[in-house]
C-alpha positions as CSV (number, residue, x, y, z in Angstrom):
1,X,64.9,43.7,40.5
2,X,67.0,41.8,38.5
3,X,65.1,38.6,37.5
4,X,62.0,36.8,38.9
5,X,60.2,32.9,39.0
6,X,56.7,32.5,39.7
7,X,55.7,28.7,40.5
8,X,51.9,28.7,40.3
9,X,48.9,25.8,41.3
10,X,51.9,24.1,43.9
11,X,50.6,21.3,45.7
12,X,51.3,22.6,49.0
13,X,49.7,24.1,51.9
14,X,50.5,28.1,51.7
15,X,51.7,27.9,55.3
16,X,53.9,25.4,54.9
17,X,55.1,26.9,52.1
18,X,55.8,30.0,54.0
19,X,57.8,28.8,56.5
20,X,60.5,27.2,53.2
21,X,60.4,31.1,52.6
22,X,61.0,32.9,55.4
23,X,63.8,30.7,56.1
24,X,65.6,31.7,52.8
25,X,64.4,35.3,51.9
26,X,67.1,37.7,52.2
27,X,69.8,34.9,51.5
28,X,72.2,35.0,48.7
29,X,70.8,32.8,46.2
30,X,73.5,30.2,46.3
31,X,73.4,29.9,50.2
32,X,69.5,29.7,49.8
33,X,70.0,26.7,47.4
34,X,72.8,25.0,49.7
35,X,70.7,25.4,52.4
36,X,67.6,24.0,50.7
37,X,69.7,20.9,50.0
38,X,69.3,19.4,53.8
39,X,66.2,21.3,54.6
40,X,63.8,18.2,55.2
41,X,60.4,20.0,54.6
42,X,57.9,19.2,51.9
43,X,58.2,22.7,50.2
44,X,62.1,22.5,50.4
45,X,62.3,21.0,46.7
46,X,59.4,23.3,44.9
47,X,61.3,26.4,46.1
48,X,64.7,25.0,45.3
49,X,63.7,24.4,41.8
50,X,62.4,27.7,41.7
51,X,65.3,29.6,42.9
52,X,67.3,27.9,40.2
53,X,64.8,29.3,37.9
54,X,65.5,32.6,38.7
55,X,68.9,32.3,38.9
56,X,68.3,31.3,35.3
57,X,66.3,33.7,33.9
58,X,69.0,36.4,35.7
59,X,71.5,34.9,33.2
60,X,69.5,35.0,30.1
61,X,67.9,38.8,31.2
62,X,71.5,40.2,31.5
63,X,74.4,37.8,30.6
64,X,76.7,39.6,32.2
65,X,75.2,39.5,35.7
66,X,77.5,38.3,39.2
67,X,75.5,35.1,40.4
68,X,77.2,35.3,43.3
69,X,75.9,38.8,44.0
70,X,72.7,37.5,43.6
71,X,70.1,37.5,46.8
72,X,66.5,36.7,47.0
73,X,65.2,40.7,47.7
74,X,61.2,39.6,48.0
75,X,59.8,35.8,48.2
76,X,55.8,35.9,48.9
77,X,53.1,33.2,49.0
78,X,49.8,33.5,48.5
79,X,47.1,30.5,48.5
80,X,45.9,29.9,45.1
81,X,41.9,28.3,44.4
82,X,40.9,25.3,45.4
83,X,38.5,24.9,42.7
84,X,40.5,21.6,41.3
85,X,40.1,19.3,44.6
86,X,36.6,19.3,45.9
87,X,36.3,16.6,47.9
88,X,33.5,16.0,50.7
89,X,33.8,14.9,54.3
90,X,30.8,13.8,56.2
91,X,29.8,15.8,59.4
92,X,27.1,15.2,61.8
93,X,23.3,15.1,61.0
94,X,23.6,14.2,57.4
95,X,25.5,17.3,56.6
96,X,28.5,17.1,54.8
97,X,31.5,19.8,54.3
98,X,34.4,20.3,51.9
99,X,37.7,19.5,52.5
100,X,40.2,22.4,51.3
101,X,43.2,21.1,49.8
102,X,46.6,23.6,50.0
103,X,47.3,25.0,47.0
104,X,50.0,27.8,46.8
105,X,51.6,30.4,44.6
106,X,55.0,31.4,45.1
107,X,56.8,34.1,43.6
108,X,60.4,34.8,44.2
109,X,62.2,38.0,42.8
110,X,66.2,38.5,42.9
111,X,68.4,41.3,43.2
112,X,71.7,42.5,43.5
113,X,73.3,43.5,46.8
């Protein structure tokens, strides 16, 4: 493991999320960001920012480090709380239920091949 980014509390579904990250893990990181650039999915920018993040911290962590033998070895999402949205839909019978709002943590970890 050579550097990592964590993007917490992003307001986005987890699966759509997931489906940004299976489409880049196990890229190099600068085809992952190339790639990212014409992906037209709402998750596309959050996880190209991130990236770029750990590309960053990879220079500052080691100076000395290849980015072009950089690749992204482990990207996971997990679905973060929904304690921040509570919102309330009406149901039938006077009953009412909440409405859970997507809210994702993404973690990104790079490597060298």
């Amino acid at each position: 493991m050579i550097s990592t980014a964590k993007a917490k509390f992003q307001r986005i579904s987890p699966r759509k999320a997931r489906m940004i990250i299976n489409l880049v893990r196990g890229r190099s990181a600068a085809e992952a960001l190339q790639l990212l650039d014409f992906t037209h999915k709402a998750a596309a920018p959050a996880v190209k920012k991130l990236i770029a993040s750990a590309l960053a911290n990879a220079k500052l962590q080691s100076p000395g480090v290849d980015t072009d033998s950089l690749f992204i070895s482990k990207a996971t999402v997990d679905k973060g709380p929904n304690a921040h949205m509570r919102r309330w839909r009406p149901r039938a019978q006077g009953r009412a239920t909440r409405i859970t709002k997507g809210v994702s943590h993404i973690h990104i970890e790079l490597d060298r091949r």
